[in-house]
C-alpha positions as CSV (number, residue, x, y, z in Angstrom):
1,X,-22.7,-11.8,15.7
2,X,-21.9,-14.3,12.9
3,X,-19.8,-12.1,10.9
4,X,-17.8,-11.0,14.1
5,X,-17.4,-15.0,14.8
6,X,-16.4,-15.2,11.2
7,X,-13.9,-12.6,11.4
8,X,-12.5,-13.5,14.6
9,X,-11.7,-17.3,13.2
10,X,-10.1,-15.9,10.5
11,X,-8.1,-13.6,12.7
12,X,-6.8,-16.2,14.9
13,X,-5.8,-18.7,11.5
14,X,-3.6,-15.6,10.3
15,X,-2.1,-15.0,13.8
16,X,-0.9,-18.9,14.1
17,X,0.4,-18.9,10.7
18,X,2.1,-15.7,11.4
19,X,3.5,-17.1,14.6
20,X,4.6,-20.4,13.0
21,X,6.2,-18.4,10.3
22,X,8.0,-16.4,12.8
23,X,9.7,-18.5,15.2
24,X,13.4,-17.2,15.0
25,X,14.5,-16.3,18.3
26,X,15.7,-12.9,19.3
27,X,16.8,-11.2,22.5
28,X,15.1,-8.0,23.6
29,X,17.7,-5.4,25.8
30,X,15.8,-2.6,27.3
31,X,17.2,-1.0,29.7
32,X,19.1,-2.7,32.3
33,X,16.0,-6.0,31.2
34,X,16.6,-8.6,28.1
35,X,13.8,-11.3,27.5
36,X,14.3,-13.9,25.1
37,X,11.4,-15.4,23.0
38,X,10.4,-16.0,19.0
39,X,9.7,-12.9,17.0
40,X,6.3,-13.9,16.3
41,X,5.5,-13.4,20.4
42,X,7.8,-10.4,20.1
43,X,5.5,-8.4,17.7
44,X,2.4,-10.0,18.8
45,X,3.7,-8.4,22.3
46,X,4.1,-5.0,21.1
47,X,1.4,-4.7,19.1
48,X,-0.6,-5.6,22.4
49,X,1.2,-2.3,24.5
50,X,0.6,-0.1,21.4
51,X,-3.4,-0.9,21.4
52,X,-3.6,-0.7,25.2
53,X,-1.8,2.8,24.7
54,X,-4.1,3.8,21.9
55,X,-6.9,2.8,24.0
56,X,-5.8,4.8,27.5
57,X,-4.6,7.9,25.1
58,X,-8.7,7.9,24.0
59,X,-10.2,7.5,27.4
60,X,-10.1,11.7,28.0
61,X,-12.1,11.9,24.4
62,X,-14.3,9.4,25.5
63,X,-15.0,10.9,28.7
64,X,-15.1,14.3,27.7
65,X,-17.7,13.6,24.7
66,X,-19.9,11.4,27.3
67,X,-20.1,14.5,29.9
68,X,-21.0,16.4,26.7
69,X,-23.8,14.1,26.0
70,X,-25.2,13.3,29.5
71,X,-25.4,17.7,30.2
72,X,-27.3,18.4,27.1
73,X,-30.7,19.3,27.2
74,X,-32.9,16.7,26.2
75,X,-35.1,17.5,23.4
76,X,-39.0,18.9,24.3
77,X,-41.9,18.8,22.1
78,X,-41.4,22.5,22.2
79,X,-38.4,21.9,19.4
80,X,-39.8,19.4,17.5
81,X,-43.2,19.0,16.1
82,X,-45.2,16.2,16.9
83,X,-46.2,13.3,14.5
84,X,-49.6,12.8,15.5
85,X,-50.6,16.5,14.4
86,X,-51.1,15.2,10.9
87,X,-49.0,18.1,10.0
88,X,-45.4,17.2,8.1
């Protein structure tokens, strides 16, 4: 938990740096749309779709590999032998 605290701290310094560093404005056209805003909340923008996409493109793998793993038999003391046998 303290390293992930860690990590996340330093995270969040680089990302304000980044965004201070970054604060051109620039005009976005796509489509029939344009936004206006600093590059910095551009990228950070984009970067956010492309991990939500990344994430919704793994869902099937995820599902299928939990459907996998809740209809396999559970293992019986017929296939493995048991510790208190003395026996290794």
């Amino acid at each position: 938990m303290r390293f992930s605290l860690i990590l996340s701290l330093i995270i969040a310094v680089l990302a304000v740096i980044f965004a201070l560093q970054n604060a051109t404005p620039v005009t976005v056209h796509l489509g029939p749309w344009t936004f206006n805003g600093s590059l910095a909340l551009v990228l950070m923008i984009t970067l956010a779709i492309g991990v939500l996409i990344g994430f919704l493109a793994s869902i099937t793998g995820r599902i299928k590999t939990r459907k996998k793993t809740a209809t396999a038999p559970s293992p019986t003391s017929d296939t493995f032998p048991s510790s208190t046998s003395g026996e290794l």
